[in-house]
One Martini backbone bead per residue (centre of mass of N, CA, C, O) as a GRO file, in nm:
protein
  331
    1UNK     BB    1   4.001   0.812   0.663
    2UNK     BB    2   3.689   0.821   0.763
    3UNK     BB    3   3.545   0.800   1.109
    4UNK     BB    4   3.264   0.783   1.211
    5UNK     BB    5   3.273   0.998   1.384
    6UNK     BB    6   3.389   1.207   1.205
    7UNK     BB    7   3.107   1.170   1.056
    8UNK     BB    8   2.916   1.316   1.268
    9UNK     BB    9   3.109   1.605   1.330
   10UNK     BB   10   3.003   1.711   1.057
   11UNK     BB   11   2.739   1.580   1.093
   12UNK     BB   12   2.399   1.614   1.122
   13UNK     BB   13   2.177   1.384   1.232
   14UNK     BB   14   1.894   1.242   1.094
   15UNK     BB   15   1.650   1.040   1.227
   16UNK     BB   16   1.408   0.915   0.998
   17UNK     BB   17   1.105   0.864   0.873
   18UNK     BB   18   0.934   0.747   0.638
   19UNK     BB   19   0.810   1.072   0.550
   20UNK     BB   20   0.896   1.260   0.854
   21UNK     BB   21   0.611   1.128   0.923
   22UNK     BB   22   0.334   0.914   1.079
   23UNK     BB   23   0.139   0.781   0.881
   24UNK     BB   24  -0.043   0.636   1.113
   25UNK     BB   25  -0.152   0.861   1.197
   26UNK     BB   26  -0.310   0.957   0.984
   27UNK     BB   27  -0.463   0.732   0.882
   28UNK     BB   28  -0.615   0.722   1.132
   29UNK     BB   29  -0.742   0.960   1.150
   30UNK     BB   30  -0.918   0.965   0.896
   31UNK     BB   31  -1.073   0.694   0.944
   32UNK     BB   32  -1.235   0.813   1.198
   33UNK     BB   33  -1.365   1.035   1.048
   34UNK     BB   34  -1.523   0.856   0.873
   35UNK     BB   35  -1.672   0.689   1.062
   36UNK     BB   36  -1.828   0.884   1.183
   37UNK     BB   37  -1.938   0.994   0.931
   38UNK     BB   38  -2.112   0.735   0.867
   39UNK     BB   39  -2.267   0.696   1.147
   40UNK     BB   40  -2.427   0.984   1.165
   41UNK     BB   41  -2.531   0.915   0.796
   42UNK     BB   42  -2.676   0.682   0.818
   43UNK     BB   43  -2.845   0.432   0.628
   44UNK     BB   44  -3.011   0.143   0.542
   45UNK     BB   45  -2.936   0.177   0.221
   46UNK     BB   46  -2.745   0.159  -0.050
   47UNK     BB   47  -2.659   0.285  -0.340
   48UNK     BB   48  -2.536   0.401  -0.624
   49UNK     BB   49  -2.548   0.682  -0.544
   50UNK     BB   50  -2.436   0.695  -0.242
   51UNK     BB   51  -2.154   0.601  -0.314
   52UNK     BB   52  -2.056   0.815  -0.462
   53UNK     BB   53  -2.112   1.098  -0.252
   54UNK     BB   54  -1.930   0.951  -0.066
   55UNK     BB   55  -1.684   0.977  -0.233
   56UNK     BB   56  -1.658   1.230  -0.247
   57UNK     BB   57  -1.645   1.317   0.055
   58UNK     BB   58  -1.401   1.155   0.104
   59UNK     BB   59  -1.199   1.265  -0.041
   60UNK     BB   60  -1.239   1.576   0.078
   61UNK     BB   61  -1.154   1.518   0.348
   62UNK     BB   62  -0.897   1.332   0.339
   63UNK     BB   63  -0.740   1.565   0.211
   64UNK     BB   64  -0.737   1.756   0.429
   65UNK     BB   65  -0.644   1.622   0.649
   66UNK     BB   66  -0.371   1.522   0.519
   67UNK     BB   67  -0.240   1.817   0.434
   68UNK     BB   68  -0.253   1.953   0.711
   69UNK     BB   69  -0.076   1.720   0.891
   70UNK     BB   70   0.174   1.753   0.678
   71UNK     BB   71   0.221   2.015   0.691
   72UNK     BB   72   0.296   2.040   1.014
   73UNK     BB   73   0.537   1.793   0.965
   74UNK     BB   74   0.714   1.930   0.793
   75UNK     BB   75   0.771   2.224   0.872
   76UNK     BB   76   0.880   2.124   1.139
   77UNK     BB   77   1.077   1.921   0.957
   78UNK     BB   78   1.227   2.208   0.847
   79UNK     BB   79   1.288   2.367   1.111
   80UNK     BB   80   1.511   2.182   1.222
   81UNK     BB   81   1.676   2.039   0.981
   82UNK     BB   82   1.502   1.767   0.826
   83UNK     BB   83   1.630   1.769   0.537
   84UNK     BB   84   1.657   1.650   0.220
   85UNK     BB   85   1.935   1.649   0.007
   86UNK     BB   86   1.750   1.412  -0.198
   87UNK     BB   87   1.493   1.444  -0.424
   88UNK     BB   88   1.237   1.411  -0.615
   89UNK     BB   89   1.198   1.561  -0.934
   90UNK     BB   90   0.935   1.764  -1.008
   91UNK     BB   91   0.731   1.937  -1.212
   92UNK     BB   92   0.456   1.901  -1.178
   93UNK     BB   93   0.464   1.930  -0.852
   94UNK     BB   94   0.546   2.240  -0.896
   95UNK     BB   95   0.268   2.349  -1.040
   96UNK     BB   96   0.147   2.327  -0.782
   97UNK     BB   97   0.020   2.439  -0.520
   98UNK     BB   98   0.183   2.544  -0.192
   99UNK     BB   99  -0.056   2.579  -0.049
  100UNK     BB  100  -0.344   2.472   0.087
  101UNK     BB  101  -0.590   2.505  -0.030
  102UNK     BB  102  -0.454   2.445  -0.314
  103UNK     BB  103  -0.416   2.137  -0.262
  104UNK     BB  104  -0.701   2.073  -0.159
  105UNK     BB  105  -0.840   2.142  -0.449
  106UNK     BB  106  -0.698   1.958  -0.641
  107UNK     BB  107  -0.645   1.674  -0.468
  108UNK     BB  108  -1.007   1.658  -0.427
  109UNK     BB  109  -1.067   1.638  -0.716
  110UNK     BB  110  -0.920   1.422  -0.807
  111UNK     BB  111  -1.027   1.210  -0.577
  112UNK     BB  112  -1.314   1.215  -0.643
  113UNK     BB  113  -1.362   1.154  -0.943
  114UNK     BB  114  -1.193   0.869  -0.888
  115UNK     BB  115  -1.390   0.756  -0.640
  116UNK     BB  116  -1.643   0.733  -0.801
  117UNK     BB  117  -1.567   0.567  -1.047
  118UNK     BB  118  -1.470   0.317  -0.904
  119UNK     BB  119  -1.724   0.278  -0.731
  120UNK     BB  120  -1.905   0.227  -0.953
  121UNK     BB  121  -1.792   0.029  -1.097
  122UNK     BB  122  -1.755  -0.195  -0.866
  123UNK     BB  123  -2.103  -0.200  -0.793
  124UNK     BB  124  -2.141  -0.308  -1.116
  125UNK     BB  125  -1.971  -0.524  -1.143
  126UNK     BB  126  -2.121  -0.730  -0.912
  127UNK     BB  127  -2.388  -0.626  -0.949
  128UNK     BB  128  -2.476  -0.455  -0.680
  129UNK     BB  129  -2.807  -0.283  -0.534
  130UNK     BB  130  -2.705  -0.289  -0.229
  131UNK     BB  131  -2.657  -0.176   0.113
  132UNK     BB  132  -2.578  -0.225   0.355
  133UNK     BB  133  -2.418  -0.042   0.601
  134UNK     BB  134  -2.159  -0.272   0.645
  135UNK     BB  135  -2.090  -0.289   0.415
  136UNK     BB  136  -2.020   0.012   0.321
  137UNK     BB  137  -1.827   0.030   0.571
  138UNK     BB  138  -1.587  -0.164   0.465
  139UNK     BB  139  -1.567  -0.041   0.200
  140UNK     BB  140  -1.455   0.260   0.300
  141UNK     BB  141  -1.213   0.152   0.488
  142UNK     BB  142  -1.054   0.046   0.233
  143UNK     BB  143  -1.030   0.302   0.086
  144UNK     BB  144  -0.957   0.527   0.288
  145UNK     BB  145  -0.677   0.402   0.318
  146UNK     BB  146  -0.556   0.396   0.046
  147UNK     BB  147  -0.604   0.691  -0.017
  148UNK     BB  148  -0.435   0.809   0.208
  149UNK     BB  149  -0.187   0.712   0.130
  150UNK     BB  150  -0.169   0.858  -0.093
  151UNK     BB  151  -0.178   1.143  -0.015
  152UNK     BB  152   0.070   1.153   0.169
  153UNK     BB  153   0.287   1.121  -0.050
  154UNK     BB  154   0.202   1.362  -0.260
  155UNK     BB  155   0.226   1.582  -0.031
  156UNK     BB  156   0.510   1.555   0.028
  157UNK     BB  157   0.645   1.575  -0.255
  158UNK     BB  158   0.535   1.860  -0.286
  159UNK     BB  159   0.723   2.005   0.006
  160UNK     BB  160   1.011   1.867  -0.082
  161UNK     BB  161   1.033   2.098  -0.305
  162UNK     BB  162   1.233   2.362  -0.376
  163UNK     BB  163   1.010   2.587  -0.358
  164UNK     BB  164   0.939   2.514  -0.003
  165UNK     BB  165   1.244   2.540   0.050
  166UNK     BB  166   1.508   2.663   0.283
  167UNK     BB  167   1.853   2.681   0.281
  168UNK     BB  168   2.052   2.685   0.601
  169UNK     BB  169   2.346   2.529   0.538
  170UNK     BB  170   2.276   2.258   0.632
  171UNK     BB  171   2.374   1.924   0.658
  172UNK     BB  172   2.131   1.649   0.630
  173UNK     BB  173   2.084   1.313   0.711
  174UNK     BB  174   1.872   1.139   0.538
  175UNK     BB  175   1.625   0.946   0.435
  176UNK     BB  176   1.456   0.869   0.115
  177UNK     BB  177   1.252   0.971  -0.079
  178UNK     BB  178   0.974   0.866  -0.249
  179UNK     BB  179   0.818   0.851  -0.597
  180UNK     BB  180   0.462   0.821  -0.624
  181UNK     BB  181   0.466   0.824  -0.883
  182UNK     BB  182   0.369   0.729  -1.191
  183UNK     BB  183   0.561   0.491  -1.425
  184UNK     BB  184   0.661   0.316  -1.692
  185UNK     BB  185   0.767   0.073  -1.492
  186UNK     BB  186   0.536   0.086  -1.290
  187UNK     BB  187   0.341  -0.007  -1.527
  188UNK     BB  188   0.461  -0.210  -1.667
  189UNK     BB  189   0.430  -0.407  -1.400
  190UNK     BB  190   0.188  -0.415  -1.346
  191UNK     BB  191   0.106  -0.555  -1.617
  192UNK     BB  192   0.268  -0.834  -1.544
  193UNK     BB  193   0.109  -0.914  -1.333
  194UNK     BB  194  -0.127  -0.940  -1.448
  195UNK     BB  195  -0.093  -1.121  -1.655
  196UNK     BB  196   0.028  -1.379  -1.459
  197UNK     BB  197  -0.238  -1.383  -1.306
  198UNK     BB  198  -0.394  -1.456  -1.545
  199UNK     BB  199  -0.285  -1.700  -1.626
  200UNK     BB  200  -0.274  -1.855  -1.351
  201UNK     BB  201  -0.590  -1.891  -1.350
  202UNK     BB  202  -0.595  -2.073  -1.600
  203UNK     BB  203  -0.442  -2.282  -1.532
  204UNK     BB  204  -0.548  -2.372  -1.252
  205UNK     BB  205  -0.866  -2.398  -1.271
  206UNK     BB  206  -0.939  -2.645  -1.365
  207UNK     BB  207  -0.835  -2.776  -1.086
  208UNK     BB  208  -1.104  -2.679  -0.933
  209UNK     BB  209  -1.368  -2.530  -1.105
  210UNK     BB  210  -1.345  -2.189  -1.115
  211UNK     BB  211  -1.539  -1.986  -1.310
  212UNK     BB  212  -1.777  -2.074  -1.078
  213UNK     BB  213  -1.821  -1.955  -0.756
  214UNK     BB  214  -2.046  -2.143  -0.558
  215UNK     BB  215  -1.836  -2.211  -0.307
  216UNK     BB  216  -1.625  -2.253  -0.019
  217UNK     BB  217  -1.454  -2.463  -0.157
  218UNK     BB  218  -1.307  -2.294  -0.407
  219UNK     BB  219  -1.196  -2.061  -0.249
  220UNK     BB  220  -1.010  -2.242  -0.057
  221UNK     BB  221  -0.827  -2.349  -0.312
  222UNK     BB  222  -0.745  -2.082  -0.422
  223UNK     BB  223  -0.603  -1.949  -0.164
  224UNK     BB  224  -0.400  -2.203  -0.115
  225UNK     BB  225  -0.276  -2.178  -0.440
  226UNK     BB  226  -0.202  -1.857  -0.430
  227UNK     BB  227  -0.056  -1.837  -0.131
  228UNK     BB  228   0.201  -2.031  -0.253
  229UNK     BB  229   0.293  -1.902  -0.499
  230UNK     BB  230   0.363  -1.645  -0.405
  231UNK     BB  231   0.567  -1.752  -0.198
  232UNK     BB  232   0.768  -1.909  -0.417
  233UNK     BB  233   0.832  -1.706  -0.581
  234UNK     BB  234   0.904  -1.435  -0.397
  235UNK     BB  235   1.146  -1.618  -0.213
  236UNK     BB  236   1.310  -1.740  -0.468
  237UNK     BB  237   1.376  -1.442  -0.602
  238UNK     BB  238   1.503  -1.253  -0.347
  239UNK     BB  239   1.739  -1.458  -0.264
  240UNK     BB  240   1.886  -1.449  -0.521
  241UNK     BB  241   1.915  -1.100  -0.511
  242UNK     BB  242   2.040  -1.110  -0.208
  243UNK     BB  243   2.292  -1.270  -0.283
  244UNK     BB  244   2.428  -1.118  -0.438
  245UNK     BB  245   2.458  -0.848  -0.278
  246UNK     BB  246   2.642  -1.022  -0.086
  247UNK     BB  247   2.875  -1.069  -0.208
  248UNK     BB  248   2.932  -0.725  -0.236
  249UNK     BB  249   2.882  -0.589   0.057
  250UNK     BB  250   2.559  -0.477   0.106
  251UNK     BB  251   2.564  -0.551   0.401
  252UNK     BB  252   2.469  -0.404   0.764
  253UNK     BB  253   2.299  -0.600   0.966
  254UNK     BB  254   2.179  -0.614   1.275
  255UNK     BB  255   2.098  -0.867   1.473
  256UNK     BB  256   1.777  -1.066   1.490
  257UNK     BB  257   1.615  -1.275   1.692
  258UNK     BB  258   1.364  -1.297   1.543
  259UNK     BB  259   1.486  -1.338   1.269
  260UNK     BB  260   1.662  -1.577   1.345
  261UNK     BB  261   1.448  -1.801   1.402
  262UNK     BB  262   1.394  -1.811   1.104
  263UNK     BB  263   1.449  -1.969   0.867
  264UNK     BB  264   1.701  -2.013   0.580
  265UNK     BB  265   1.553  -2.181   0.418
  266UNK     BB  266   1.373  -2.076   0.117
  267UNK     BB  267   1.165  -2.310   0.126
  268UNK     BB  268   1.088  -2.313   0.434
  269UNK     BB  269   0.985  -2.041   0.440
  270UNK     BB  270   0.781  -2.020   0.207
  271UNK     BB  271   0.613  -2.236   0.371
  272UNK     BB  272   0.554  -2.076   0.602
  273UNK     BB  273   0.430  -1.869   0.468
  274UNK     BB  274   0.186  -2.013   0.406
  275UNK     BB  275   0.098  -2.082   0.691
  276UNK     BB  276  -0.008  -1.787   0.704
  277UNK     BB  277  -0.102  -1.697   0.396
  278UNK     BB  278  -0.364  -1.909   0.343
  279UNK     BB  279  -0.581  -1.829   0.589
  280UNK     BB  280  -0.627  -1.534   0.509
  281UNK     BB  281  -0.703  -1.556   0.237
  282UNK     BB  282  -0.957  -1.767   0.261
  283UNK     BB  283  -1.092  -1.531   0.448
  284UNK     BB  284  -1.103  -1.358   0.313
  285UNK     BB  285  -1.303  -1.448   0.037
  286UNK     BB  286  -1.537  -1.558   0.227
  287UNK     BB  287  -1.621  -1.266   0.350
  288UNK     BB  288  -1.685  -1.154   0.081
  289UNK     BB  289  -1.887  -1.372  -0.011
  290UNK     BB  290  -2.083  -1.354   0.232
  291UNK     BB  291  -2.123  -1.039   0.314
  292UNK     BB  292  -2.217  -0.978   0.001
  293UNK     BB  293  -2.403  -1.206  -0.129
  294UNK     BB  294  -2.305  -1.416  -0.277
  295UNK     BB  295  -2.313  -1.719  -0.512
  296UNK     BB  296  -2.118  -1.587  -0.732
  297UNK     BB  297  -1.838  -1.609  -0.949
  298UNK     BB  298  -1.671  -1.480  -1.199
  299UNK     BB  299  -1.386  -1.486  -1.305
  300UNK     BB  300  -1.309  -1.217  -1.328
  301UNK     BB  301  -1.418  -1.115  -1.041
  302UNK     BB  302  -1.228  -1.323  -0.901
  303UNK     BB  303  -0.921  -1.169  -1.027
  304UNK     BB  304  -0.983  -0.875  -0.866
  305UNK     BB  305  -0.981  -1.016  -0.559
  306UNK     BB  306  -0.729  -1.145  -0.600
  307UNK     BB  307  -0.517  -0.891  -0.686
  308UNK     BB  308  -0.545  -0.761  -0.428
  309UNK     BB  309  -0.472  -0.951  -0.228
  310UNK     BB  310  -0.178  -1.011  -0.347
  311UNK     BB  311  -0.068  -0.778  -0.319
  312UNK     BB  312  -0.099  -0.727   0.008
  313UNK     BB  313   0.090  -1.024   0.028
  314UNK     BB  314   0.302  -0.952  -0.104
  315UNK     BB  315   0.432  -0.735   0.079
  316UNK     BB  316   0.491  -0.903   0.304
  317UNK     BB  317   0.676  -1.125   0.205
  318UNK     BB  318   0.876  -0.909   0.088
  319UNK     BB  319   0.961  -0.816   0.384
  320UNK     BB  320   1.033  -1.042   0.517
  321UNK     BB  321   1.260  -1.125   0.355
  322UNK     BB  322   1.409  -0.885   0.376
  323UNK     BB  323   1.496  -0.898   0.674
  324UNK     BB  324   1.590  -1.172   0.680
  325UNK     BB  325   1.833  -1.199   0.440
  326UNK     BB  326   1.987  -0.950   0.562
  327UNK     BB  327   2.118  -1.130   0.763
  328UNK     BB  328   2.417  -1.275   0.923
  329UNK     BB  329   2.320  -1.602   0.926
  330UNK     BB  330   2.328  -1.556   0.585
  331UNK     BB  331   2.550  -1.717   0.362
   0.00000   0.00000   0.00000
């Protein structure tokens, strides 16, 4: 049996971040390039054509910003031998154009018409007649950051495809690269998420009394009773799903003490996550109705603010739980 150094001396080992580029490079330059121009030609007011307008300019800007980010980050890393053994085959990405230009142009069409559709619908969902600058500001600069993390995986799934590039003989241990396309089954999931978060506002709403929230005391009661579900829930499935995994002998990660500092209880853990993600929801909930000056929210309203955040509260739980669980002195 080969000893790890032995399996060094044969494979050239190329320690990567996924995917192969700092990801957070790429989304600052594009936030940072939007900010700018939103300042140079800000408005007074935004109406629903502005917002439309500036959506298709943000897609356009941010596509191109990103491919081309991507385009010199990935061809140096695959020049270096950089390149993963295994990657996600997709024909549809195939199909896409290799060149710059051409990826540029596919991939900003498609997510002006995206974005420009969805800021529509969100702006008059939700009532609004026009926008400060400021108002404008904050939403635009929260949708080109997920905006741009999208287009940065879907860049990269397309240049790390077979016809992107010949192998030069070496064999590289990279880790592998994830595919941000959209499956049945992550359809699926989606839909069972919405389902449950929507059974569960209609369940808990009765007592907080907030199918229209008129005021901040609704808000802080949602806020904390949806941030302990979400982490008492995925606390308590993922450890779980994490025991049986240690049973098997499937991890093997060195102890971290700030990881190893934090509880090992799982419901003492799922505790403290929400005394940290209590008031953070809590927080984003006001500011949201108070900086867009609602005076209410009808269910439906609130049950799509609620899912967003709880989306991205869902992600760190998830995290965390997973670094610390995963720890050796857990078991």
């Amino acid at each position: 049996m080969p000893t790890p150094n032995d399996t060094n001396q044969r494979f050239r080992v190329t320690k990567t971040s996924l995917p192969y580029i700092d990801n957070a490079k790429a989304v600052a330059v594009t936030l940072l390039l939007n900010f700018l121009l939103s300042w140079l030609l800000r408005l007074n007011r935004y109406e629903a054509t502005d917002i439309i307008v500036d959506a298709v300019i943000c897609a356009l800007l941010t596509t191109a910003i990103n491919v081309l980010i991507v385009w010199h980050f990935v061809r140096k890393a695959q020049a270096a031998g950089a390149v993963p053994r295994e990657v996600p085959f997709s024909k549809f990405m195939m199909r896409l154009p290799k060149n710059r230009l051409g990826l540029i142009a596919v991939f900003g069409t498609f997510f002006a018409v995206l974005c420009a559709g969805i800021n529509h619908t969100v702006f008059t969902w939700y009532g609004q007649v026009s926008w400060t600058f400021e108002q404008f500001l904050l939403f635009k600069l929260v949708y080109s950051l997920i905006l741009s993390e999208r287009i940065v995986n879907y860049c990269i799934l397309r240049l790390v495809q077979p016809d992107c590039w010949e192998s030069n003989g070496e064999t590289t241990l990279a880790q592998p690269i994830k595919n941000p396309l959209p499956s049945l089954s992550g359809l699926h999931g989606l839909f069972s998420n919405v389902s449950a978060n929507l059974a569960l506002q209609l369940y808990f709403n009765p007592y907080v009394g907030a199918y229209a929230l008129g005021g901040d005391r609704s808000i802080i009661a949602e806020g904390v009773i949806a941030s302990a579900v979400t982490c008492f829930i995925i606390v308590g499935i993922m450890t779980k799903t994490l025991d049986m995994a240690r049973a098997n002998g499937e991890f093997n990660v060195p102890p971290n003490r700030w990881l190893t500092f934090l509880p090992k209880n799982r419901w003492f853990f799922a505790f403290l996550c929400t005394l940290v993600t209590a008031p953070a929801t809590v927080t984003v909930f006001v500011t949201l109705f108070q900086f867009y000056g609602f005076t209410s929210w009808t269910f439906y309203e609130f049950f799509w603010v609620k899912m967003a955040c709880l989306t991205m509260l869902g992600r760190f739980v998830v995290a965390i739980t997973l670094r610390r669980f995963t720890q050796p002195d857990v078991g």
